[in-house]
Structures are given as structure tokens and as C-alpha cells.
GULORO-373881 format. One record per residue (C-alpha): residue number from 0; residue in one letter; x, y, z. Coordinates in nm, 4 decimals. Example, Ala and Ser with C-alpha at 12.3 -4.5 7.8 and 13.67 -1.06 7.14 Angstrom:
REM residues 2
+-----+-----+----------+----------+----------+
!   n ! res !       xx !       yy !       zz !
+-----+-----+----------+----------+----------+
!   0 !   a !   1.2300 !  -0.4500 !   0.7800 !
!   1 !   s !   1.3670 !  -0.1060 !   0.7140 !
+-----+-----+----------+----------+----------+
END
This chain:
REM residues 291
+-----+-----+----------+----------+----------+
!   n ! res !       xx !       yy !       zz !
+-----+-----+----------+----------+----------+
!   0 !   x !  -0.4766 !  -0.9329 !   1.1918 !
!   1 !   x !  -0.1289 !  -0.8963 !   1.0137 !
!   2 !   x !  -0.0607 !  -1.0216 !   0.6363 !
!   3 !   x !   0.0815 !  -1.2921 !   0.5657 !
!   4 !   x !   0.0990 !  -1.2902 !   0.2374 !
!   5 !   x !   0.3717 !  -0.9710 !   0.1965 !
!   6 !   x !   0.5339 !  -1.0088 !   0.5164 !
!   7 !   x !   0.5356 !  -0.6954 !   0.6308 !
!   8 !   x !   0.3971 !  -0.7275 !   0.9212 !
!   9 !   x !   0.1412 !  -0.4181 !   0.8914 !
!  10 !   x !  -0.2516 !  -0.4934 !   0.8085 !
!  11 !   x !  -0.2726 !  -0.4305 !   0.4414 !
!  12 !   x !  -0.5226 !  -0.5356 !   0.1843 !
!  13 !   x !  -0.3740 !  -0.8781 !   0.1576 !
!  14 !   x !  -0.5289 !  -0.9157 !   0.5055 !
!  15 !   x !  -0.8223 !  -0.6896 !   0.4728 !
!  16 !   x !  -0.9652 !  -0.8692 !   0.1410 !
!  17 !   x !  -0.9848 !  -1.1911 !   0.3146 !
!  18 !   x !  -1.1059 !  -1.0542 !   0.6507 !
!  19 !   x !  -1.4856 !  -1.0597 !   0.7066 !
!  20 !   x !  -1.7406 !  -0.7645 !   0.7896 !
!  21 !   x !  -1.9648 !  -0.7173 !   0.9695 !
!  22 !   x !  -2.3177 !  -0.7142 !   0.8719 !
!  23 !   x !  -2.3864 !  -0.3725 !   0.8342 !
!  24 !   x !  -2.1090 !  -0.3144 !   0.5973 !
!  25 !   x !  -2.2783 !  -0.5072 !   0.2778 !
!  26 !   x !  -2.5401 !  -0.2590 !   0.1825 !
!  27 !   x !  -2.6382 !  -0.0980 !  -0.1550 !
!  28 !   x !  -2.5008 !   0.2274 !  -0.0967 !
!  29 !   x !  -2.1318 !   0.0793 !   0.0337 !
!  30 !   x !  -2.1265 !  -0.1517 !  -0.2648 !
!  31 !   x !  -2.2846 !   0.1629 !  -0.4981 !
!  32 !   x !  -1.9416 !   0.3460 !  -0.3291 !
!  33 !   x !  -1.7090 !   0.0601 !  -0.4295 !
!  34 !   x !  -1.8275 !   0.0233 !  -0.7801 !
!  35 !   x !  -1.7925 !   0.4428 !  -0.8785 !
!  36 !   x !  -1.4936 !   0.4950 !  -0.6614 !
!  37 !   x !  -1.3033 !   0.7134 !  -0.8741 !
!  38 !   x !  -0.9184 !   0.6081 !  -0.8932 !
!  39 !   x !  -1.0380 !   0.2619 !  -0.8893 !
!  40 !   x !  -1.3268 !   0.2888 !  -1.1215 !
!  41 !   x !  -1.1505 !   0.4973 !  -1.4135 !
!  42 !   x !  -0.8284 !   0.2674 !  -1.4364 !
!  43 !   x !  -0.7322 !   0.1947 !  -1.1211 !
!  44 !   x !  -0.6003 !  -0.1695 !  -0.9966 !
!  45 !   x !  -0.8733 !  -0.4136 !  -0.9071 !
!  46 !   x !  -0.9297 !  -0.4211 !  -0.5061 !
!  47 !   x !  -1.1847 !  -0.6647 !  -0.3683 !
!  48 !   x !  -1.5140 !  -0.5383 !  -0.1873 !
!  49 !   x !  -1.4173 !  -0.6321 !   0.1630 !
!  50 !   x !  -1.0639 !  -0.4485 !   0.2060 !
!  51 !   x !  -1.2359 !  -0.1388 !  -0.0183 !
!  52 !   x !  -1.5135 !  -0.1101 !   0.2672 !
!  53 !   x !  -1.2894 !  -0.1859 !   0.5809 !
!  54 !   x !  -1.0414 !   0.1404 !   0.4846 !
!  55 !   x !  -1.3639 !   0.4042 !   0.4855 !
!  56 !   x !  -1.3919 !   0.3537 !   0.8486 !
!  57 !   x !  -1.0032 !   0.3383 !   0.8850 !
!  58 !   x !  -0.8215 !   0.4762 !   0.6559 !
!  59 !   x !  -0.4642 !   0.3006 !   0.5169 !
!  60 !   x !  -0.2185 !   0.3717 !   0.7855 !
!  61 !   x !   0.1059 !   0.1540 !   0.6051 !
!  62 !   x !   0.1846 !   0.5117 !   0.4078 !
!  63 !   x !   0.2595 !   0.8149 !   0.5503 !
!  64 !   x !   0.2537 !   1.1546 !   0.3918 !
!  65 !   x !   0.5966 !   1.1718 !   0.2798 !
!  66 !   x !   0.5802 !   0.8240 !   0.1612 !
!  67 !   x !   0.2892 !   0.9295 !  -0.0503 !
!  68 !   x !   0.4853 !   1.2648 !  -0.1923 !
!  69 !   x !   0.7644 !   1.0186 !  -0.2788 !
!  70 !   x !   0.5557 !   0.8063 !  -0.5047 !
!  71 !   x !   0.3891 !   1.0627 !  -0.6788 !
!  72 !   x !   0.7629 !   1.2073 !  -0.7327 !
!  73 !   x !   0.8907 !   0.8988 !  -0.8706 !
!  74 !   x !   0.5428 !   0.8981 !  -1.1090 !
!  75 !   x !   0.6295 !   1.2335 !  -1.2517 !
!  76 !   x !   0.9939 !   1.1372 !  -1.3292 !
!  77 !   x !   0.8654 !   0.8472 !  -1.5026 !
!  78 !   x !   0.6417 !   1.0304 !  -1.6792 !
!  79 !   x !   0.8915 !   1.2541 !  -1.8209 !
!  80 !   x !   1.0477 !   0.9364 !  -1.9417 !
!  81 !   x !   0.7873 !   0.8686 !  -2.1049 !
!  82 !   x !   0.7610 !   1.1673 !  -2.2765 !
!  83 !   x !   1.1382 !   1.1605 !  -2.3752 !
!  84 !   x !   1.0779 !   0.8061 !  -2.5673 !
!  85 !   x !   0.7683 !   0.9894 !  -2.7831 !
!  86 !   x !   0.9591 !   1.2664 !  -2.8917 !
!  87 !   x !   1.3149 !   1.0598 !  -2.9859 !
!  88 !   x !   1.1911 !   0.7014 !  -2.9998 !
!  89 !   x !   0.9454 !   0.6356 !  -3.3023 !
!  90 !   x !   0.8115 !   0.2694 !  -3.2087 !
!  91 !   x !   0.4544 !   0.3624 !  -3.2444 !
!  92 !   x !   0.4770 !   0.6115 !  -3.5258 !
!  93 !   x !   0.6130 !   0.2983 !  -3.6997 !
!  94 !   x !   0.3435 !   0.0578 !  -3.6852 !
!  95 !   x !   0.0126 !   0.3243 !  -3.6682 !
!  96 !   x !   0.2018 !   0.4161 !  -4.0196 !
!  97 !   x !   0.2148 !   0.0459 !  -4.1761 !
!  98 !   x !   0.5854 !   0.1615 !  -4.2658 !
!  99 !   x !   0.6846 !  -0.1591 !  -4.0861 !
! 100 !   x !   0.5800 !  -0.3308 !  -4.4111 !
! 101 !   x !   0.8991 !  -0.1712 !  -4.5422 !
! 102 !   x !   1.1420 !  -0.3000 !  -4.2419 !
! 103 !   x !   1.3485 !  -0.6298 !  -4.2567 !
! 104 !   x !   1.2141 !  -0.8696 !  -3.9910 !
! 105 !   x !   1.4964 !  -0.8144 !  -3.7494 !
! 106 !   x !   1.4295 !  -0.4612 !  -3.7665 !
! 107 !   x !   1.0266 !  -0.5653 !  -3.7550 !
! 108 !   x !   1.1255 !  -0.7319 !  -3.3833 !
! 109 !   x !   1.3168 !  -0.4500 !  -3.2657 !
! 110 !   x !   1.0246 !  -0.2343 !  -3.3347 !
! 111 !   x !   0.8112 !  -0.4999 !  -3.1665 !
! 112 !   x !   1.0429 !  -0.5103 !  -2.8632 !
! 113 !   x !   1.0387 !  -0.1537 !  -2.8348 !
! 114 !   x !   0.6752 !  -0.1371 !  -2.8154 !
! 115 !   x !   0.5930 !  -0.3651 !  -2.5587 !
! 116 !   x !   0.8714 !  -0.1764 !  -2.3245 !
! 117 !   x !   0.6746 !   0.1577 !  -2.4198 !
! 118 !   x !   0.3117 !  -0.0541 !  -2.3687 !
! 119 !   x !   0.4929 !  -0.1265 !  -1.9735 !
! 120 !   x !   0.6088 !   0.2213 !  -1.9077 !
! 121 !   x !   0.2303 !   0.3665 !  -2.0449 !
! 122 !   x !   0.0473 !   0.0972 !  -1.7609 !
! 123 !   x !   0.2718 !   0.1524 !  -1.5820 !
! 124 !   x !   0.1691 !   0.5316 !  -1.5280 !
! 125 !   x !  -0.1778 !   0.4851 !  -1.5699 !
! 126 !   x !  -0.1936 !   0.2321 !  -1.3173 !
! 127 !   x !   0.0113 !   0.4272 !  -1.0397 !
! 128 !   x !  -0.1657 !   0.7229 !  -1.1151 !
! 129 !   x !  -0.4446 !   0.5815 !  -1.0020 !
! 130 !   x !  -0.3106 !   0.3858 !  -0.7217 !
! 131 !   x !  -0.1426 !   0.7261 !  -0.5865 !
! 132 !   x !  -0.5024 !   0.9123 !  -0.6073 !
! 133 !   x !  -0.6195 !   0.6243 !  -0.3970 !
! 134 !   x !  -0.3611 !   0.5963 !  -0.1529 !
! 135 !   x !  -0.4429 !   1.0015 !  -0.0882 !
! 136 !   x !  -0.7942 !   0.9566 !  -0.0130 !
! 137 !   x !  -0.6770 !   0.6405 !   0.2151 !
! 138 !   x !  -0.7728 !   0.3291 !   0.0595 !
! 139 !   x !  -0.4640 !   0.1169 !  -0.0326 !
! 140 !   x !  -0.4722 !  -0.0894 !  -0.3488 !
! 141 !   x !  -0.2721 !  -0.4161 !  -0.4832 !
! 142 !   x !   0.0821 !  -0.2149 !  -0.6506 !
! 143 !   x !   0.0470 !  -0.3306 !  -1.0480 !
! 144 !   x !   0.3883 !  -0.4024 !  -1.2311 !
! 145 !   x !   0.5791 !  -0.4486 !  -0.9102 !
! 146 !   x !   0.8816 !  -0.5481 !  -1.1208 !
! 147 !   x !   1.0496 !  -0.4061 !  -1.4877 !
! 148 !   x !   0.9689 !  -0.6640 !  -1.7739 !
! 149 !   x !   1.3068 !  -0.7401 !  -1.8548 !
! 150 !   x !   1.3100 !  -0.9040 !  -1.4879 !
! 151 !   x !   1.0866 !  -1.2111 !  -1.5358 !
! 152 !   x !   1.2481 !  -1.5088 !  -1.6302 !
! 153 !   x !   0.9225 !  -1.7230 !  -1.6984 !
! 154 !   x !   0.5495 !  -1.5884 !  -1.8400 !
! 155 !   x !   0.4220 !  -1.6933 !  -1.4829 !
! 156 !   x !   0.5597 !  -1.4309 !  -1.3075 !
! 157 !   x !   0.5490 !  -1.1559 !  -1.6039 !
! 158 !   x !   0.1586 !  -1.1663 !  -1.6110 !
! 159 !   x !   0.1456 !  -1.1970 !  -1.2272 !
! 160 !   x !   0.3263 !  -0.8769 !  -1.2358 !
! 161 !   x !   0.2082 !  -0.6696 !  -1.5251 !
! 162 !   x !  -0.1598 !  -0.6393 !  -1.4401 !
! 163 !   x !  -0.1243 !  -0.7650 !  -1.0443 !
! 164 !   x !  -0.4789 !  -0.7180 !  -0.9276 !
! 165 !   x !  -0.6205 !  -0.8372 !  -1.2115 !
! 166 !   x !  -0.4524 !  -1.1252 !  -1.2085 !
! 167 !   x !  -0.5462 !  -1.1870 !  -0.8341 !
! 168 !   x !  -0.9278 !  -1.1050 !  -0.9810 !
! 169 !   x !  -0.8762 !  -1.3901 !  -1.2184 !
! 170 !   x !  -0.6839 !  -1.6359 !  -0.9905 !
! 171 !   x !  -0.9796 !  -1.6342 !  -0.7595 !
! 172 !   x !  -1.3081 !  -1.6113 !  -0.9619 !
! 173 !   x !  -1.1959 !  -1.8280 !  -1.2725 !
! 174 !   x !  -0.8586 !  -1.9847 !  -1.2704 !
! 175 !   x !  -0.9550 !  -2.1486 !  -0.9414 !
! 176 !   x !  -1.2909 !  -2.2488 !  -1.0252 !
! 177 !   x !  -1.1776 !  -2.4094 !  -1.3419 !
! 178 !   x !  -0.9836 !  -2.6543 !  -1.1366 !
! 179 !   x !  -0.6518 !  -2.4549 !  -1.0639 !
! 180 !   x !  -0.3211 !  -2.6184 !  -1.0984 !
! 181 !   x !  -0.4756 !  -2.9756 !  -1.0910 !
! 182 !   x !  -0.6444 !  -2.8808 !  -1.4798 !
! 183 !   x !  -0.3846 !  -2.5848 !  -1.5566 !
! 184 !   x !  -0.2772 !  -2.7007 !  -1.9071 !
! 185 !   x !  -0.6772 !  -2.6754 !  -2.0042 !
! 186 !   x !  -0.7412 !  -2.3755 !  -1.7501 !
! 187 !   x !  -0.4691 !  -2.0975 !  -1.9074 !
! 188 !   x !  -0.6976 !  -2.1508 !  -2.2848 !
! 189 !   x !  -0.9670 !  -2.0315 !  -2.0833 !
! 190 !   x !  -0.8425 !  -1.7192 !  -1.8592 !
! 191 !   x !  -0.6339 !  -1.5817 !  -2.1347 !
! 192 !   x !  -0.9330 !  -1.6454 !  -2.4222 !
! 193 !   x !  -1.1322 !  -1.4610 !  -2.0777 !
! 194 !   x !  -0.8833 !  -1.1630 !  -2.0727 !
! 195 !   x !  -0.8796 !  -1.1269 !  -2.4671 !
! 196 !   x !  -1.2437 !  -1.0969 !  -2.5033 !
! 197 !   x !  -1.2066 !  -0.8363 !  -2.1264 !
! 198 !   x !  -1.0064 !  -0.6106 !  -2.3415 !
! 199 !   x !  -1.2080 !  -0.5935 !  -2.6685 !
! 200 !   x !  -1.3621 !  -0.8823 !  -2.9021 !
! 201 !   x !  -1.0786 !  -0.8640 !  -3.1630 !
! 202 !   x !  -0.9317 !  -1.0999 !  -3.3857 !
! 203 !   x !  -0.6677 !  -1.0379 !  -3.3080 !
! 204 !   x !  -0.6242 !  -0.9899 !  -2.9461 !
! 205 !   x !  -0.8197 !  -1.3532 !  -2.9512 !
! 206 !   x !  -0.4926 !  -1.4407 !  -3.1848 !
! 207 !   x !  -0.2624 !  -1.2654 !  -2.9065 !
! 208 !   x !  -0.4345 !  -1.4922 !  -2.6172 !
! 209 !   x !  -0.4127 !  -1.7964 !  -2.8105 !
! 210 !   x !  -0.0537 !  -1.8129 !  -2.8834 !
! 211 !   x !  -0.0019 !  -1.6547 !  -2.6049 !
! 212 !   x !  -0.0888 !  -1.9931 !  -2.4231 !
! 213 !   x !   0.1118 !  -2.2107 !  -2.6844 !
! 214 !   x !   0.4108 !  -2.0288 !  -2.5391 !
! 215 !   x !   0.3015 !  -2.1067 !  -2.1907 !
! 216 !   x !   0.2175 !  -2.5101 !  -2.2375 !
! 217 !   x !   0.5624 !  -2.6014 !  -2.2868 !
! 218 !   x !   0.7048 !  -2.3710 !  -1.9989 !
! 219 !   x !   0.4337 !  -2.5513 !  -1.7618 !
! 220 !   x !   0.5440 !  -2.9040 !  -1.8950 !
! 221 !   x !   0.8705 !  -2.8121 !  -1.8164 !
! 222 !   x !   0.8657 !  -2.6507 !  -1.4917 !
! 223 !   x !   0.6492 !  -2.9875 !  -1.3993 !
! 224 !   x !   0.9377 !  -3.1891 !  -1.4288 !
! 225 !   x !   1.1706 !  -2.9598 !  -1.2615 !
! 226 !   x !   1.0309 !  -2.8824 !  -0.9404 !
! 227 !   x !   1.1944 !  -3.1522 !  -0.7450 !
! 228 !   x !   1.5556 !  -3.0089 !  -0.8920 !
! 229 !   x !   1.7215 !  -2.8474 !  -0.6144 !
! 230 !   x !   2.0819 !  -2.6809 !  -0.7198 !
! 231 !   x !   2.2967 !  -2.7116 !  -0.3892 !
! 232 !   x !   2.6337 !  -2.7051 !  -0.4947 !
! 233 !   x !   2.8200 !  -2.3878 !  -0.6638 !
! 234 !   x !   2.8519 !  -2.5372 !  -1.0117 !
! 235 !   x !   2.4410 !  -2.6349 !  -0.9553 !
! 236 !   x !   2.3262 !  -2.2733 !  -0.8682 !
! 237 !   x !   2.5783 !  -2.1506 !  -1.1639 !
! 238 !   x !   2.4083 !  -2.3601 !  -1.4163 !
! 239 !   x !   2.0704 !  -2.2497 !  -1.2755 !
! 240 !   x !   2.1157 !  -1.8915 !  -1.2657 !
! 241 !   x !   2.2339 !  -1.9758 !  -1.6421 !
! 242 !   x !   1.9020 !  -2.1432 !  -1.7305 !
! 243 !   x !   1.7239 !  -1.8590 !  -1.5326 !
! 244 !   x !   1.8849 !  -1.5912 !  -1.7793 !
! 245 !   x !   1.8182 !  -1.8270 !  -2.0981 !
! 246 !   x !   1.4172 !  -1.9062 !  -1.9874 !
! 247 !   x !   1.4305 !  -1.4533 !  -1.9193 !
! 248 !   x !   1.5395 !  -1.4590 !  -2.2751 !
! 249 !   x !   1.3119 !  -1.6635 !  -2.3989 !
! 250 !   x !   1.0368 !  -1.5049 !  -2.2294 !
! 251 !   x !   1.0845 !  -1.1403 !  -2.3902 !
! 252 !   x !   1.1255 !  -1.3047 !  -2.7250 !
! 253 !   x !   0.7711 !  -1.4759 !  -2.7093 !
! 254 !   x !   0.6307 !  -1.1917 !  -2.5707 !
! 255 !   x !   0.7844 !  -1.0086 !  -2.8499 !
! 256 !   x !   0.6040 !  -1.2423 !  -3.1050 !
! 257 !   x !   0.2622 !  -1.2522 !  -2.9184 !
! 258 !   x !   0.3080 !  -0.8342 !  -2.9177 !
! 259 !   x !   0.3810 !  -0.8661 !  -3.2877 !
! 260 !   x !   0.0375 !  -1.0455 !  -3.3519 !
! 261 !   x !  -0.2017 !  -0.8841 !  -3.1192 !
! 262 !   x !  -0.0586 !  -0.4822 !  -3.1860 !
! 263 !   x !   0.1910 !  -0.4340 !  -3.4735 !
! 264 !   x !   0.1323 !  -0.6576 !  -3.7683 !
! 265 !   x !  -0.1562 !  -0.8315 !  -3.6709 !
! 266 !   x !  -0.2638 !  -1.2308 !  -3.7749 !
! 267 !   x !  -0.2893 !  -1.1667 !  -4.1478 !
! 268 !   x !   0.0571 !  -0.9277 !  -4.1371 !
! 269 !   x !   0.2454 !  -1.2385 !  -3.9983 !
! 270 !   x !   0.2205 !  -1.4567 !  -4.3131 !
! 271 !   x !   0.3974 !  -1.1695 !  -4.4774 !
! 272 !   x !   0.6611 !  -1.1652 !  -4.2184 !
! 273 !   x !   0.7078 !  -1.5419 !  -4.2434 !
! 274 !   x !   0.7366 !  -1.5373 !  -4.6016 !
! 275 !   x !   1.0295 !  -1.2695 !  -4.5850 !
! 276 !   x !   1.2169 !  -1.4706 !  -4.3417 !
! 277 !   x !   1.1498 !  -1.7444 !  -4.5375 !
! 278 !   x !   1.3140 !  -1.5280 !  -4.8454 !
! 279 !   x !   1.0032 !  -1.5666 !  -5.0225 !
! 280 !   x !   0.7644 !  -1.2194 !  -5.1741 !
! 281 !   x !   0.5125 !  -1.2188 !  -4.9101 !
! 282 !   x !   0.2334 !  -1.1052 !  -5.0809 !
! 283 !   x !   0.2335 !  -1.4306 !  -5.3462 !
! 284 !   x !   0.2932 !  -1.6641 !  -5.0712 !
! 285 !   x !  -0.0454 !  -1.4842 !  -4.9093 !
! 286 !   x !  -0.2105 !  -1.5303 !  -5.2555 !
! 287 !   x !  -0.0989 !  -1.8582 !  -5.2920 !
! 288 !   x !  -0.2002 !  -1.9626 !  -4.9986 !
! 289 !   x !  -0.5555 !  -1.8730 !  -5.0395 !
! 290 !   x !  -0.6026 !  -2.0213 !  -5.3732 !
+-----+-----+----------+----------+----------+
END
């Protein structure tokens, strides 16, 4: 059985996960195996039960050694990257110190901007990490953050590429069973209030999810009425590629602001960073407000 889904013609998980087993494959100690599995227990990317249990008996072929020595190559010279932007770029210093309170709120988004590139690059490593641990005991996982985050020109395919396999996860056991794209406006309140609550029960990362979603309604409204536009002509595909870069640009910005709520300033430090772009004191605005 080849996949279908990745084209690649070889028999990867894709294929594997929705492959059946036989009997004798779904017993306590298999599943006990799947659930402590190391690279995939710790941090790993999420792989589902039946293409975890078909690779014990055979092993991943689709990677050979040198394949495997190349990734983990590529995962140390991104990890030096990493450690370059600690030591000479101060995002994170920045907002664990509350000196963003001090910052004009262009500078505020710049910090914001440069935090969510540094939150990519740090799942980034964790999740190939683990991924290249797995793929060297022969079980081969879905690839998390399969494209950089500057590259998505719509929220749909940013958080079907930052956390892949979770995503898949939630496609299949609650997107799907909430109704899928026939309820989606109602559905995305749900899976992202879902993934909030996954992470830790915050305030805040409940804040993150929820406005999260009011940047996705009006991208699904629109892409609804778009899907029969078809750009054939030269001055069509110029204007689309256009709109492709605009809706990209758009995309990092509200990304930007959801970052800024769920990890710098939080829900109560964004009335303060209203008010200043307002050109209002924040702090009697807040108090104000309350009375």
C-alpha cells in the first residue's frame, strides 16, 4: 500500500495510520509501548497507534542512514542559530523583565514579532529532536513545521504547519466530529478553546485562543466566497499572487497580536497598550475603566 496523501510513492505513516492490523497487534503491552515510547512520549510529534505498531515489526525504510546524519546535521546548525539569537537578540529578556512597559507600541510589536520567530525556531528544535531520535530507532513520525512562518499566507495553513501532528490529532478526533467544514465557523471556537486549555488553563492562553478565532472568522468568510475565483490570465495570477502576499501580511500581523496577548503583555497589559496608541496615560484609562 503506497500513500497517497504525500505522493511519494513509498509506504509512510500517511499509509500506515490508516492501514488496519491484525488482531494480535492491539494488546496491552503494544499499546503500554506506544504510550511510553520515548521520542514520542517526551515531546515528540503525535503518531497514531496503528502506523506506531506496524514499524516495530518493520522498521521505516523511506530514510537511509545518511539521510538520517543529514537531518540531525541540519538540527545542530539550527541549533547554533538558536543560540546566536539568545546571546545578541534580547526578545525574551524584554518581556520576562516587564521593560516592555517602557517601549513605544511599534517597538512593543517588533518585540512581539521577534518572539514568535524565536517561539518557531525553539519547536522547531524540540520537535525534530525528537522526530530524529525516532527516525533512529525506525519508527517514522508526521515532520512538524514543514514550512518557515513567514511562508503562510492564511492562518489555515500556519497552524496546519506549526504543530502538524497535532493538528492531524485534532482534525480527526474533534474538528471532524464537531461537524467539519459543514459547522466550521462554530467548530474553530471549540478546537482552539480545546488546544488552549491542552497547553495550560490560563487566562490568558484562553484570551490567545479566543481572538485567535476572531482573526480566523473573517478569513473563512472570505475564502468562502472566493473559491470559485480562478485567475487564468497573466494580469489575474499577478493580482493574486498580490493578494497572496497582502493575506501573508496580514497573517504575521494577527499572529503578532494574538502572541502579544497570550505571551508578552498579556489581556490586562493590552488596555495599556491601547491607551498609548490611543495617546492616552494607560494606567488612568485602566482605572477609569474599572470605576
Amino acid at each position: 500500500q503506497k500513500c497517497e496523501v504525500c505522493y511519494s510513492g513509498k509506504t509512510c505513516y500517511f499509509a500506515l495510520q490508516e492501514k488496519g492490523l491484525s488482531v494480535d497487534k492491539y494488546t496491552f503491552l503494544t499499546y503500554l509501548c506506544y504510550l511510553t515510547y520515548a521520542p514520542l512520549y517526551i515531546a515528540g510529534p503525535v503518531v497514531s497507534y496503528n502506523a506506531f505498531a506496524a514499524q516495530l515489526d518493520v522498521p521505516q525504510k523511506n530514510y537511509s542512514v545518511g539521510q538520517i546524519c543529514c537531518y540531525g546535521l541540519r538540527w545542530i546548525l539550527n541549533f547554533l542559530l538558536i543560540e546566536v539569537m539568545t546571546h545578541f537578540f534580547h526578545y525574551n529578556a524584554f518581556v520576562v523583565s516587564r521593560l516592555w512597559r517602557q517601549l513605544t507600541p511599534f517597538e512593543i510589536f517588533i518585540i512581539s514579532y521577534g518572539v514568535l520567530i524565536f517561539m518557531w525556531l525553539k519547536f522547531f528544535l524540540i520537535w525534530r529532536y525528537f522526530r530524529f531520535w525516532s527516525l533512529v530507532g525506525g519508527v517514522e513520525t508526521p515532520e512538524n513545521m514543514p514550512r518557515c512562518i513567514n511562508n503562510c499566507p492564511d492562518l489555515e495553513s500556519f497552524w496546519k504547519s506549526w504543530h502538524a501532528s497535532f493538528n492531524k490529532w485534532l482534525v480527526r478526533y474533534v474538528y471532524i466530529p464537531l461537524g467539519g467544514s459543514r459547522r466550521k465557523l462554530l467548530s474553530i471556537w471549540v478546537v482552539f478553546t480545546f488546544v488552549a486549555a491542552w497547553h495550560d488553563l490560563e487566562w490568558k492562553l484562553i484570551s490567545w485562543a479566543w481572538l485567535t478565532c476572531l482573526c480566523f472568522v473573517p478569513e473563512i468568510v472570505i475564502k468562502s466566497f472566493s473559491n470559485n475565483f480562478q485567475a487564468k490570465s497573466t494580469l489575474g495570477r499577478f493580482i493574486h499572487r498580490e493578494l497572496c502576499a497582502i493575506a501573508g501580511a496580514v497573517t504575521v500581523s494577527s499572529l503578532m497580536v494574538a502572541n502579544l496577548v497570550g505571551y508578552v503583555v498579556g489581556p490586562s497589559g493590552i488596555k495599556v497598550l491601547m491607551a498609548r496608541m490611543l495617546h492616552k496615560d494607560g494606567e488612568l484609562h485602566v482605572h477609569i475603566h474599572y470605576l
